[in-house]
N, C-alpha and C positions, 0 to 999 in steps of 0.2 A: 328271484324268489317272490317277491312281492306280485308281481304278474302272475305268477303260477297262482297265487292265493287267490286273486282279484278272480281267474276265469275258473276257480272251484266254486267260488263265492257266485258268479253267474249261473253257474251249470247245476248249484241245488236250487236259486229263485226259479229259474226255467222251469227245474222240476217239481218244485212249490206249489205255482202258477199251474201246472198243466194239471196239479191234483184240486186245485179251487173247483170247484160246482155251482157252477151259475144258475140262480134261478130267474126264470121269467117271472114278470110281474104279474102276465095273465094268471099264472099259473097258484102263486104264493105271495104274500107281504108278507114285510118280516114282522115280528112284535112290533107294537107302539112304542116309541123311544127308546128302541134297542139300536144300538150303534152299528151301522152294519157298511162294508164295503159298493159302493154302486156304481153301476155303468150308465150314463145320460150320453145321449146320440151327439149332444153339440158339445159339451164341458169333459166327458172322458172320466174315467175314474175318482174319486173321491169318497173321504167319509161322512157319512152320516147318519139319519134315521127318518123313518117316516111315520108323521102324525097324520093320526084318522080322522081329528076334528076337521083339517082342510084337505086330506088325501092329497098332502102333501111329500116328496121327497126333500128333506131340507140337509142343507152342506153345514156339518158342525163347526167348520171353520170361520164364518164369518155369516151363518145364519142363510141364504142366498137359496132359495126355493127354485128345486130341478123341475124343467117341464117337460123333457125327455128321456127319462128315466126305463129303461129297458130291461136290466137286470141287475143283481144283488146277492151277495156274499154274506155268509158269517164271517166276523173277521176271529183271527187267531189268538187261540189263547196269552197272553204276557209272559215274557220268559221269566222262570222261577228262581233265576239266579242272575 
């Protein structure tokens, strides 16, 4: 029962994921210090935001400035309950 959970539990992130909209960075930056999901070539996904003062990508977790930065996500609203 619990495996059945687990692979329902995969089969709606999959389909999560496959509904995210990546945007290029040529194309759009998100807001100045909006938290947003990001894709960097060497480091892989993580969160965080981008400042316009250094047109920087910076990782909210420990501060650590992305230099490969290729695309970016809204992230999801917080669950209401």
């Amino acid at each position: 029962m619990f495996l059945n959970f687990l692979n329902l539990l995969k089969i709606r992130l999959v389909s999560l994921l496959m509904k995210t909209q990546w945007i290029a960075v040529e194309e759009k930056l998100p807001s100045c210090d909006e938290d947003v999901l990001m894709f960097d070539q060497k480091e892989g996904c993580s969160v965080g935001c981008y400042f316009t003062a250094d047109r920087k990508f910076v990782r909210t977790t420990d501060d650590y400035r992305l230099q490969y930065v290729t695309h970016w996500t809204y992230l999801p609203e917080p669950p209401t309950s």
